[in-house]
N, C-alpha and C positions, 0 to 999 in steps of 0.2 A: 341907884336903881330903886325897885320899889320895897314896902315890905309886902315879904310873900304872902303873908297872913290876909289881904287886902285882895288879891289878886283871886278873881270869880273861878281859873283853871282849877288853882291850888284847893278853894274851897268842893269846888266840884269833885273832882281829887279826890280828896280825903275823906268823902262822903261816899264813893265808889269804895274803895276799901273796907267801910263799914258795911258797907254790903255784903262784898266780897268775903270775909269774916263770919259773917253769918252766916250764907250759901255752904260755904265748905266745910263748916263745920256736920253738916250732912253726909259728906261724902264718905267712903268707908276706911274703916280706922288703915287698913294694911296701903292705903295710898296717902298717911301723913307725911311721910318723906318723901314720896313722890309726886304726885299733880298735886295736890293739894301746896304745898310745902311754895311749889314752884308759883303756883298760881299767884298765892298771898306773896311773894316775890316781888313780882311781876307786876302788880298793883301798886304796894308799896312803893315801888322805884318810881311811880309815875307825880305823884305831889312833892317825891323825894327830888327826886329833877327840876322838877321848877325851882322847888323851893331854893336847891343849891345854884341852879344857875343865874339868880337872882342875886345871890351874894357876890357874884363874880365882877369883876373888874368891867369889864365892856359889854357890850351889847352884843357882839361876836359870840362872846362866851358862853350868855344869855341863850343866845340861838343856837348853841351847841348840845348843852344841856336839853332842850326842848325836843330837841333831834333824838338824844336818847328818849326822852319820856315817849316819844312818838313810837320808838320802836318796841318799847318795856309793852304801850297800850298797844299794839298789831300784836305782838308773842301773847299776850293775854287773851285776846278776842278768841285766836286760832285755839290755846288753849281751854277753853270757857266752852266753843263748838267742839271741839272732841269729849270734853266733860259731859256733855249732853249726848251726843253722838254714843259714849261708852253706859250711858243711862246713870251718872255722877245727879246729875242737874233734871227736871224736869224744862218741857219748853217754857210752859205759862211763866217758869222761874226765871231763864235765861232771860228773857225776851225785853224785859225791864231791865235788865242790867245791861244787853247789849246797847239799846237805846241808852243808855246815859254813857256809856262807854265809847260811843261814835259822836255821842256831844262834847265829850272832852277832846276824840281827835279834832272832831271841827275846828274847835277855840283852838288848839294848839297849832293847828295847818295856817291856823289867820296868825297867828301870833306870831308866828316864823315868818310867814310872807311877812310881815310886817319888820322884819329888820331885816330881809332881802332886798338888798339895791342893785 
């Protein structure tokens, strides 16, 4: 397979988190264990996945892993619109981040298509 480090998701990825990271760090202290905690989770798992399914033996596996990142990015989104919804997040703020965060599902929906036979 490839190195993950290479791969434009993973980079995309892990530049989403840094965001991510920074946004919540706004949010208020008494939901560090709770949405915030979850949120950085939720992110995390998504360069996390690539990166692991990339070590995996097949190309099945590959697209397994991808599966989960796909779902970690949809829990996140939902989470991110209620964060704003609860007044966590300003829109101007969300609104970049979702855009980069429906760019990562793009690449990921091609990426799975693409070892769907």
């Amino acid at each position: 397979m490839h190195n993950f480090q290479n791969l434009v998701i993973w980079k995309k990825a892990i530049n989403l988190v840094e965001d991510i990271y920074r946004l919540t760090l706004k949010f208020p202290e008494d939901e560090k264990y709770g949405l915030t905690s979850q949120i950085r989770r939720c992110a995390v798992s998504i360069p996390s996945n690539v990166a692991e399914g990339v070590g995996r033996n097949t190309e099945g596996e590959f697209k397994n892993f991808l599966g989960i990142a796909s779902g970690s990015s949809n829990e996140l989104f939902s989470q991110l619109i209620l964060s704003e919804k609860l007044g966590f997040i300003a829109e101007t703020d969300l609104k970049p981040i979702l855009n980069k965060l429906e760019e990562i599902q793009k690449t990921n929906y091609t990426l799975i298509k693409k070892f769907t036979k």
